[in-house]
C-alpha positions as a Markdown table, in Angstrom:
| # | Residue | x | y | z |
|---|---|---|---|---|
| 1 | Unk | 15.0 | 12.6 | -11.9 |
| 2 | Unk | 13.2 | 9.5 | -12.4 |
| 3 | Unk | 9.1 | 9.4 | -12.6 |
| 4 | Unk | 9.1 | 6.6 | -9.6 |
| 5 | Unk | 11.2 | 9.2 | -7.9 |
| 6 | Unk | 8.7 | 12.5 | -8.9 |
| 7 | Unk | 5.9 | 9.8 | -7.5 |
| 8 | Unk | 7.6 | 9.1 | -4.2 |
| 9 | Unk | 9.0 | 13.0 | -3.5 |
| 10 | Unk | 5.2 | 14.1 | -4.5 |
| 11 | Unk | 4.1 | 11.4 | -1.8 |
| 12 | Unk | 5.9 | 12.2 | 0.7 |
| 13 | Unk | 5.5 | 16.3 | -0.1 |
| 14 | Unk | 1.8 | 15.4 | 0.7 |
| 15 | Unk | 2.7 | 15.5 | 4.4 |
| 16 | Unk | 4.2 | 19.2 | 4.3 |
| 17 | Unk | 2.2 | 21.7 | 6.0 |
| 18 | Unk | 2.3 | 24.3 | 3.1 |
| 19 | Unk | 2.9 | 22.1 | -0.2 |
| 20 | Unk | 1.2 | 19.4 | 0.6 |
| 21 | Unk | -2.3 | 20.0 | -1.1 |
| 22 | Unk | -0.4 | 21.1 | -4.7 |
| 23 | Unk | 1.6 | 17.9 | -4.0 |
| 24 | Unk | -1.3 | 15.3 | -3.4 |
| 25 | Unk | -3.0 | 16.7 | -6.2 |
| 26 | Unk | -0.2 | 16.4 | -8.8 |
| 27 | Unk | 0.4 | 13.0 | -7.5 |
| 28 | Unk | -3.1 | 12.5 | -8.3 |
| 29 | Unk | -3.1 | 14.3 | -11.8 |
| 30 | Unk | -0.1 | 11.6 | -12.5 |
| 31 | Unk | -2.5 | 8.5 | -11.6 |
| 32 | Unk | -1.9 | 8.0 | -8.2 |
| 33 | Unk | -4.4 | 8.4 | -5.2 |
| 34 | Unk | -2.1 | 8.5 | -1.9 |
| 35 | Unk | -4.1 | 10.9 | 0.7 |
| 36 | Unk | -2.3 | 13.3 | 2.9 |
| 37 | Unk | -3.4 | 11.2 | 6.3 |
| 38 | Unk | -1.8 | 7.6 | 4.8 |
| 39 | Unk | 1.4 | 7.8 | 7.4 |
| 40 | Unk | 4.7 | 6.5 | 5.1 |
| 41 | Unk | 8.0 | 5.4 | 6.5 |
| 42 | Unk | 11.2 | 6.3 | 5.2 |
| 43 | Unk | 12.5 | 4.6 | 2.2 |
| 44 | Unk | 9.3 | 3.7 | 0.8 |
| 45 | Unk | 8.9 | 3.8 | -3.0 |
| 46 | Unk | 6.8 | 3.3 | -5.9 |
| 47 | Unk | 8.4 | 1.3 | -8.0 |
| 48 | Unk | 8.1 | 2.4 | -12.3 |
| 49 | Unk | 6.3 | 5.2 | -11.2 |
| 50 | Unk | 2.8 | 5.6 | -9.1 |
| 51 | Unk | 0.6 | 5.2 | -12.0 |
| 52 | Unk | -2.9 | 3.4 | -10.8 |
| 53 | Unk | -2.2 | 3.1 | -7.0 |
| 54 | Unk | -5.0 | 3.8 | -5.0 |
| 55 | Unk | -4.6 | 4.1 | -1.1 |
| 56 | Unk | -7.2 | 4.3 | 1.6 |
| 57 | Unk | -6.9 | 7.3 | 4.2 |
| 58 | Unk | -6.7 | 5.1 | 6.9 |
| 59 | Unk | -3.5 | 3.0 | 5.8 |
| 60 | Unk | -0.1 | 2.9 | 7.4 |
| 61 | Unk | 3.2 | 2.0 | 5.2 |
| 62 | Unk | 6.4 | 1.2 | 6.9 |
| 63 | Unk | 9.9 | 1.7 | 6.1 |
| 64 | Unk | 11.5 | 0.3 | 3.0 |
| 65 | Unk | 8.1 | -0.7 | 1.5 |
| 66 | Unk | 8.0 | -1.2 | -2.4 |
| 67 | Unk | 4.7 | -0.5 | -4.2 |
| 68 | Unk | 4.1 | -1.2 | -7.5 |
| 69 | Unk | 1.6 | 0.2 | -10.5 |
| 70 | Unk | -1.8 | -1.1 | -9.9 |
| 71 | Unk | -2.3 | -1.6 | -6.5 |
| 72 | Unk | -4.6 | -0.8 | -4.2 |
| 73 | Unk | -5.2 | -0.7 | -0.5 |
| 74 | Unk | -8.7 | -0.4 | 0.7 |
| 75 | Unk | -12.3 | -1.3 | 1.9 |
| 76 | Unk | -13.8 | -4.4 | 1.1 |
| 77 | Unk | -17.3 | -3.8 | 2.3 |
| 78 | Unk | -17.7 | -0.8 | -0.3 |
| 79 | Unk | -21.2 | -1.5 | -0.8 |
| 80 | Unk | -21.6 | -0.1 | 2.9 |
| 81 | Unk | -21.8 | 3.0 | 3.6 |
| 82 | Unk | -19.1 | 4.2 | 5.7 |
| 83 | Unk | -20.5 | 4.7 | 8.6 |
| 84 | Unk | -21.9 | 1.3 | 8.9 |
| 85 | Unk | -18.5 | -0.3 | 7.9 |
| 86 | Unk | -16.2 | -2.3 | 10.6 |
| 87 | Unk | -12.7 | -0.8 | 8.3 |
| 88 | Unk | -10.6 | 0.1 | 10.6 |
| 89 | Unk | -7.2 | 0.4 | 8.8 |
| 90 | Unk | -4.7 | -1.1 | 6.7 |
| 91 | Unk | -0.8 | -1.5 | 7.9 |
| 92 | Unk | 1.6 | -2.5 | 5.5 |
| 93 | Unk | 4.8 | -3.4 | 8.2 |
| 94 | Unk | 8.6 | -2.8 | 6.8 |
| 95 | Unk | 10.2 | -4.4 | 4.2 |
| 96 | Unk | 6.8 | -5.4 | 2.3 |
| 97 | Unk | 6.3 | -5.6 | -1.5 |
| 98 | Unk | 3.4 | -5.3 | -3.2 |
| 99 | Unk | 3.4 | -6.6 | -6.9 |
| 100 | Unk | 1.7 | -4.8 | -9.5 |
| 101 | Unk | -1.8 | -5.0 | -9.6 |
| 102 | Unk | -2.5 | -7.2 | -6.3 |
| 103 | Unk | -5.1 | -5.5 | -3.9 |
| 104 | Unk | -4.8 | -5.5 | -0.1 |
| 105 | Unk | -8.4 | -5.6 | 1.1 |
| 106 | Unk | -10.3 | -5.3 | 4.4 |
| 107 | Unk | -13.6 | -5.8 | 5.7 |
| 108 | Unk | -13.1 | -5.5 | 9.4 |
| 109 | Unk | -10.6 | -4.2 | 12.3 |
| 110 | Unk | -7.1 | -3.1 | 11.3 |
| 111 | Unk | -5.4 | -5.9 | 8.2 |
| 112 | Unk | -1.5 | -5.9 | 8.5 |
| 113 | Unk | 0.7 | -6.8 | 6.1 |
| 114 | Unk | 3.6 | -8.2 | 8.3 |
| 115 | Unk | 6.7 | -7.1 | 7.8 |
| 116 | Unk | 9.0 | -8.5 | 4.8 |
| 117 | Unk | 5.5 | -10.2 | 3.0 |
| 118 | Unk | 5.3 | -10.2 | -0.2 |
| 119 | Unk | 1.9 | -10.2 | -2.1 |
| 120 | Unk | 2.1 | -11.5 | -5.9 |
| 121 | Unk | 0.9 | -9.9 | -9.0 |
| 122 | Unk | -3.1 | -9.4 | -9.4 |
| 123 | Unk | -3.6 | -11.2 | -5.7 |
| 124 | Unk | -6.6 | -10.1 | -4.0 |
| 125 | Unk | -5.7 | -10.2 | -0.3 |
| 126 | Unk | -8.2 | -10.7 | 2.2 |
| 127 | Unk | -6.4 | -11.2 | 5.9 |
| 128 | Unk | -3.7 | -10.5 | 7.6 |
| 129 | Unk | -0.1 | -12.0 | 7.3 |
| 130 | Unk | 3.1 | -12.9 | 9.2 |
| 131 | Unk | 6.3 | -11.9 | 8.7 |
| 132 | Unk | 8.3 | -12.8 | 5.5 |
| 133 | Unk | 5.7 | -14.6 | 3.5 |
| 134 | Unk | 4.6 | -14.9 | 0.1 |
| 135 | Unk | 1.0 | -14.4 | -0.7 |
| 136 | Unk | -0.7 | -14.7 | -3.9 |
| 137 | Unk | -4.1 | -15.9 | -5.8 |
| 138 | Unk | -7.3 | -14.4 | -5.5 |
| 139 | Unk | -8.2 | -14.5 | -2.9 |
| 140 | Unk | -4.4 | -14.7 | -1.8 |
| 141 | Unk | -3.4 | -17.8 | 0.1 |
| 142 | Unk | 0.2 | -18.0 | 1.9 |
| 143 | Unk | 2.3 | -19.8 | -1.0 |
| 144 | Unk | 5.6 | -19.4 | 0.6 |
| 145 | Unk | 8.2 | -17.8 | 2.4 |
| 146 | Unk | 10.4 | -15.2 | 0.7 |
| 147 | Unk | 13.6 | -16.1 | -0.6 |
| 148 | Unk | 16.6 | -14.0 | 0.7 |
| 149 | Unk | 14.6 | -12.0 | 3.0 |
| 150 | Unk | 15.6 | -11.9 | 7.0 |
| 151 | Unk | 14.3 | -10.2 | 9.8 |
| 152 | Unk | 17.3 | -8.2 | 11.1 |
């Protein structure tokens, strides 16, 4: 078995009823911070491995969603205190990549990632998408659409 596959069975393991403590924290012991609540649709995988992914409770992954080392999908109003922050949640629709390194980052309601995006390496993204672009910089401006992809 492959690491990126140990790193995605140990994700998805942190959903079972009985296993799913042991499995969250080996996933974490390997570098990788996905919480039980984070929702994951099928096909999703962590590309090379998990190591250095850190995922807020309150994100959402959809199908077929690639995520490589380094990323990171959270607040961007940690200097608040939780209860006074307006985070509401992070969705990463199907189909989206997220390069190694590149942050997804939210401040306020719900951010989605729409579905097929594609966020470059070491972006820092800051609002929401549409479907099938390319994002990248920091912050991340839309630099394109993606190549190959189609909405089916």
């Amino acid at each position: 078995m492959a690491a990126r596959d140990l790193y995605t069975r140990l994700a998805y393991a942190g959903r079972h009823p009985l296993w799913g403590r042991l499995a969250y924290g080996l996933l974490k012991l390997l570098g990788a911070e996905i919480p039980r609540s984070v929702e994951i649709g099928p096909g999703f995988t962590l590309v090379h491995g998990g190591f250095g992914v850190v995922i807020h409770p309150r994100a959402r992954i959809g199908r077929d969603v690639k995520i490589y080392p380094g990323v990171t999908l959270g607040r961007a109003d940690i200097h608040l205190p939780i209860e006074q922050s307006a985070f509401e949640g992070i969705e990463l629709g199907d189909e989206v990549i997220l390069s190694p390194g590149s942050k997804v980052l939210c401040k306020q309601g719900v951010l989605q990632v729409g579905r097929g995006t594609m966020v470059g390496a070491n972006a820092v993204l800051l609002e929401s998408t549409g479907e099938g672009e390319v994002w990248a910089g920091v912050p991340a401006k839309r630099v394109g659409r993606r190549e190959g992809w189609r909405k089916t």
